[in-house]
N, C-alpha and C positions, 0 to 999 in steps of 0.2 A: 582564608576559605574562598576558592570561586566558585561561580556557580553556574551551571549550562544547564540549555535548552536541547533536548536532541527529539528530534524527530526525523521518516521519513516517507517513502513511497505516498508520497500529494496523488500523482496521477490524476493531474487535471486534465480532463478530457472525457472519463467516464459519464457515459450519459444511460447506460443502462436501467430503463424504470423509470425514467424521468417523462417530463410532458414539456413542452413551451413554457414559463412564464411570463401571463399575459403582459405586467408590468414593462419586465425586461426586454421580453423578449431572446434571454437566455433560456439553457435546457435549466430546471429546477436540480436537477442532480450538481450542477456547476456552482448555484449559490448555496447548496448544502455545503459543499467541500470549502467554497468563500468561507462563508460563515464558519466553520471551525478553523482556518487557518486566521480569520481574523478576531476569534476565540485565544490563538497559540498568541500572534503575535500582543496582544494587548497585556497575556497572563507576563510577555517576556517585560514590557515596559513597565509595568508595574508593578511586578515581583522583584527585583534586587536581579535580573540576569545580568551576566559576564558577557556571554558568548551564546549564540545559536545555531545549534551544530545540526545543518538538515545532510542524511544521510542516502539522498541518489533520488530518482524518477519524480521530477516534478511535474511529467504531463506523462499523458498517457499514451502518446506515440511521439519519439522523440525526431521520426524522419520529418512530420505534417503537425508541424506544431500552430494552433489557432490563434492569431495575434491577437483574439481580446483575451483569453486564455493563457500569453507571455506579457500581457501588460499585466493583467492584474495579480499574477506570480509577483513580477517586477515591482507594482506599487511596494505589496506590503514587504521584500527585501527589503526596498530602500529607506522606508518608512524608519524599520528597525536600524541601518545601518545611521541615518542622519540624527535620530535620536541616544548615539553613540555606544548600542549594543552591534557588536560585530559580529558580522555572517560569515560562517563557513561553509560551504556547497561544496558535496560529492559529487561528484558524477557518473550516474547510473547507469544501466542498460538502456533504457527508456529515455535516457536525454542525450544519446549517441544516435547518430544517423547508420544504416544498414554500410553504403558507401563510404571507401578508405577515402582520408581526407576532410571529410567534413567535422566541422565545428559540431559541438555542441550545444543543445538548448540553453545552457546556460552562458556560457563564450560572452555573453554580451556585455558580462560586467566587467570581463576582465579588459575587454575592447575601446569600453565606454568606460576605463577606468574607474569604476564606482569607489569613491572610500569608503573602507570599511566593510566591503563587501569581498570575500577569498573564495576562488574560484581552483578546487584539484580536479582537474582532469587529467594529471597524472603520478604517479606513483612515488610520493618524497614526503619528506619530514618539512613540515612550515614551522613556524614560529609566530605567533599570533599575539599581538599585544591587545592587553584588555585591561582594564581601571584598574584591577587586581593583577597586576604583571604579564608574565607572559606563559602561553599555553604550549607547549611541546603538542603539533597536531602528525601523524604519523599516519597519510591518507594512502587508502585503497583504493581506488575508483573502479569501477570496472573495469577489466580487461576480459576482450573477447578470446579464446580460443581459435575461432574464425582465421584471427592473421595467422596462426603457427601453423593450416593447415597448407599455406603458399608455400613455405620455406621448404630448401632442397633438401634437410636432413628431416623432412616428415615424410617424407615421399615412401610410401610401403610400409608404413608404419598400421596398426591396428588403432583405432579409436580407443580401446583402453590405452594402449600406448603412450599416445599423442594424450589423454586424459593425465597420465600419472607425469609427464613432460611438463605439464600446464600447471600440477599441480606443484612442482617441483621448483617453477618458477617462480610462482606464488610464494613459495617461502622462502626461495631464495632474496625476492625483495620485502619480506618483513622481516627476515634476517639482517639486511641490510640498514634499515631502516629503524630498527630497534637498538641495534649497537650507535647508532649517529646519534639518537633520540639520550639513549644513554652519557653518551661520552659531552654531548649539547647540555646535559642537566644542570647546567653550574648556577650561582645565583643568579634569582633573575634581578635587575637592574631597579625596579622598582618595590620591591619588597624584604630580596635581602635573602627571600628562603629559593631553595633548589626549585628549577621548572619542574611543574609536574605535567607527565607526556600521557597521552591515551591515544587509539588508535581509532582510526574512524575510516570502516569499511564499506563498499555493496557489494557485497561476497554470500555464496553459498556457503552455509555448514553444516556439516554433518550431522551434529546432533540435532539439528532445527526440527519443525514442525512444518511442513507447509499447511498456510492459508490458501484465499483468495488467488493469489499472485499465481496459483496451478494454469489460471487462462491464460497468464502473459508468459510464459514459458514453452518454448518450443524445445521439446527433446528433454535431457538433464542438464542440469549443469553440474561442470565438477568442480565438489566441494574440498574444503579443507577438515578436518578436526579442529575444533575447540580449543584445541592445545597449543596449536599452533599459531593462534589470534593472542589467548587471556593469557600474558606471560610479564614477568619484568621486560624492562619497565615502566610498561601500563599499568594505570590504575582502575580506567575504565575504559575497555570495547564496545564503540557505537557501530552498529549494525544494519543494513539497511539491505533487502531487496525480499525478504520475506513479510508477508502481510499478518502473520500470527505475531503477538504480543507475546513474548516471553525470555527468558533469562537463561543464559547456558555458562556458564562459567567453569575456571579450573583455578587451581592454585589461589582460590579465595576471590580471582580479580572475577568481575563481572563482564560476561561477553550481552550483549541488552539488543533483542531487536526490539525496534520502536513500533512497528509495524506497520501497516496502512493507516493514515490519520482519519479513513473514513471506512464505513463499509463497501465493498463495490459489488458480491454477491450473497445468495442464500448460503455460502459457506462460511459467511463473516456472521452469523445468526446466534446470538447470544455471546458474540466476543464486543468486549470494551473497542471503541476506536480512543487516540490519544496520546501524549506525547510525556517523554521524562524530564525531570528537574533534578539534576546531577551535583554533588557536591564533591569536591574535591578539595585536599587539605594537602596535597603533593609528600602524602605520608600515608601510605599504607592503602586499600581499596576506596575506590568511594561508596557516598550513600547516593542513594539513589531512590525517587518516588514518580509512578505514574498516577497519571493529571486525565482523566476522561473528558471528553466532549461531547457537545450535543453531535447526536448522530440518530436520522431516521433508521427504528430498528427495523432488522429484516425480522418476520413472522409468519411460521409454517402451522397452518388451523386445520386440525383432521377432525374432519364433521362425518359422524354418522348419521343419515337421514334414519329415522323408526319407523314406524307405519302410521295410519289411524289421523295424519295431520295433513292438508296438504303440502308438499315439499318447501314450497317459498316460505312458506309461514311454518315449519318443523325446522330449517334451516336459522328461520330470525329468530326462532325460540333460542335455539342455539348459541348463534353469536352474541346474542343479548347474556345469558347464562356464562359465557368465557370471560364479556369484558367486565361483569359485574361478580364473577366470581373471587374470595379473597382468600390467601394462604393463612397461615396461624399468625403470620406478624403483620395482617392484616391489611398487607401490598397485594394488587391488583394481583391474579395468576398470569397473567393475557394484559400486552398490554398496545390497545386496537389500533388507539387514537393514534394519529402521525408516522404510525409505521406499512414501512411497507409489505403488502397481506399476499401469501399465494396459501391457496386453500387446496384441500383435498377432499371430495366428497365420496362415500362411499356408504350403502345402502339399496333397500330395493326402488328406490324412485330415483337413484341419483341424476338415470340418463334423460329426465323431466327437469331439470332446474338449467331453468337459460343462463347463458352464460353472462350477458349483458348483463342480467338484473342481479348476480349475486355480485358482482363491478358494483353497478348503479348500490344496493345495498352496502355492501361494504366505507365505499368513501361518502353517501350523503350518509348514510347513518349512523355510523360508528368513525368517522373521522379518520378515516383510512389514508395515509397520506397516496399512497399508488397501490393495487390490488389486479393481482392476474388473475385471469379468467382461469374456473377451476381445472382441477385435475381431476378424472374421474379412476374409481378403483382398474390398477393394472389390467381386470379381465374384460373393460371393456371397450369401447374403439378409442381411438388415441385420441386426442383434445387437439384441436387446428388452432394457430394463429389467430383468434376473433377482432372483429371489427373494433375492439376495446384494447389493443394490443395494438399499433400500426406499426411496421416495420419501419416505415420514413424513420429515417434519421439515427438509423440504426446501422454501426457498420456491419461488413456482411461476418464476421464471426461471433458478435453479440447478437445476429438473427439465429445463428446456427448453435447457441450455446441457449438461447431462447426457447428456441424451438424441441432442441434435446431435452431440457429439465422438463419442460411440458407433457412431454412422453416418459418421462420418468427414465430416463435412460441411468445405467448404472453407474456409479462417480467415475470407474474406472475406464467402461466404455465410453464416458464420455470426455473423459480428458484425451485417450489413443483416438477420438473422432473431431474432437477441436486441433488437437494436433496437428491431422493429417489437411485441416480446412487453412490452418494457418501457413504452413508448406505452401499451399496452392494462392495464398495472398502474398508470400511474400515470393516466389519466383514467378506472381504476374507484376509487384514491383520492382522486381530486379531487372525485369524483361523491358519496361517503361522505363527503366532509365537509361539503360544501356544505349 
């Protein structure tokens, strides 16, 4: 029996919500995401892991990666690699540079030779030895569509096109790469039974759900089916570039996004952050069990002011009534303490209640761990930026995806408006590099 760790999308970098800590001197949102990766890695050294299979985007912009932000990725890799658990790193969208040629965020290990540490950034079958033999790893990493749009035989081509070409590709190298996986299955050398192979992708699918990951996406990407991943044979499909947590499988094999290890918006709101413990017996599907983490939840409070109370004090009635309110099994309904709070106010006094002091309320009173400044009901003027909100340190499409949820923009208009913001950031970096 072996047994893996799979996780992916880290996206160290998000600072969304966050403040200063005074301690550090880091953004608070960066020791959140520490602190659950050093949650993963502790669960892998002292649970029996084989292998830790992280599947693609370890920061959160892969062109402007932050050196304290690539060290301390790197510590805990190595950590794990010298305590004789081996690393396998995909390589994502997000640890690719925009410019052909460049290395990726992770390159470094393969550079600085780390043992123990397996580094795909491109599209083959490894073979990974681990206390428990050897792992058949059958890696997808990203691949852009981008390059195929240079080449002479796309020229006049339609974007669906050039889409069904790309996806056409795509199976052509797990075709490839499954027959090798297959015909490689012989005993492995220390144990005697057949390698058992799984595939480990950052791939759009079809039948997925998107999370979070809608901000980091420019445009669609083209996906594949289901079918074409969960097949002989794999036993298990690790998955990586969507942020929703969940299971797609066919033919009994499990297709597993691991999903974000942490929350990074109000669209991650009531989903588990967290990673899998994989069992494989190189006979049949594996099992497989998700592992949660501490994670600051995100929480959306719709307050109706009434009448007959002053507003600040009908408001504290309020939030006092949410966090102390209990369902039938006797768990919190609301839960205030350490999460982070965007409230909705609506009522006949709403356009009376300051915005600093339902802030100030929220985190001294109720242990708010970050709280935006309200939202007031749709019919009345749009809610500004407040002095409890500072832009610093924000990049400019988390001010403009900030500034949209605040005005309630609709999910859909807001993603075709991030969109079109993100267009406008990346051909002002195309234009600097050139």
């Amino acid at each position: 029996m072996m047994r893996l760790l799979h996780f992916a999308d880290l996206h160290l970098g998000v600072e969304s919500y966050g403040y200063p800590d005074p301690e550090t001197g880091h953004s608070s949102r960066l020791l959140d995401f520490l602190k659950a990766l050093d949650f993963m890695v502790d669960f892998a050294l002292h649970g029996d892991i084989d292998l830790v299979l992280f599947c693609g985007d370890a920061y959160r912009r892969g062109h402007s990666v932050d050196p304290t932000e690539q060290r301390e990725f790197s510590q805990r890799m190595v950590r794990l690699a010298t305590s004789g658990v081996p690393v396998f790193l995909v390589v994502g969208n997000h640890d690719i540079s925009k410019a052909r040629g460049k290395a990726s965020t992770v390159d470094i290990f393969t550079t600085l030779q780390v043992e123990n540490v397996h580094v795909a950034s491109r599209p083959g079958t490894y073979r990974v030895p681990t206390r428990r033999g050897e792992l058949s790893i059958v890696a997808l990493p990203w691949l852009s569509r981008g390059a195929m749009l240079g080449r002479e035989d796309m020229r006049g081509l339609t974007m669906e096109e050039v889409d069904r070409q790309f996806r056409e590709r795509l199976r052509n190298i797990i075709d490839t790469c499954a027959t090798e996986a297959a015909h490689s299955a012989g005993p492995s050398s220390s144990s005697g039974q057949a390698t058992p192979a799984i595939l480990a992708a950052h791939i759009a699918v079809m039948e997925a759900k998107l999370g979070s990951e809608r901000e980091f996406i420019l445009g669609s990407d083209p996906a594949l089916p289901v079918a074409d991943l969960a097949r002989p044979p794999f036993s298990y499909v690790a998955l990586g570039h969507y942020h929703r947590t969940q299971t797609i499988g066919r033919q009994g094999i499990p297709a597993v996004y691991a999903g974000s290890l942490q929350g990074v918006d109000f669209s991650d709101e009531g989903v588990d952050k967290g990673f899998y413990e994989v069992e494989i017996d190189g006979e049949g599907p594996a099992h497989f069990t998700f592992h949660p983490l501490p994670s600051p939840p995100f929480l959306t409070l719709e307050l109706e002011l009434g009448t007959g109370q002053p507003p600040l004090e009908a408001l504290r009635n309020l939030l006092s009534d949410l966090s102390d309110s209990a369902s039938a099994d006797g768990s919190r309904r609301y839960q205030i303490e350490g999460a982070i709070v965007r409230t909705r106010i609506c009522g006949a006094d709403r356009e009376t209640v300051p915005e600093r002091e339902v802030v100030r309320m929220l985190r001294e009173n109720f242990g708010a761990y970050y709280a935006l400044p309200p939202t007031l009901s749709a019919r009345t003027r749009p809610t500004r930026l407040g002095n409890t909100h500072s832009a610093q340190g924000l990049s400019p499409l988390d001010a403009l995806k900030l500034y949209l949820e605040q005005k309630q923009t609709d999910s859909e208009r807001l993603r075709e408006l991030l969109e079109y913001g993100r267009r406008l950031v990346e051909e002002e970096e195309t234009s600097q590099a050139a």
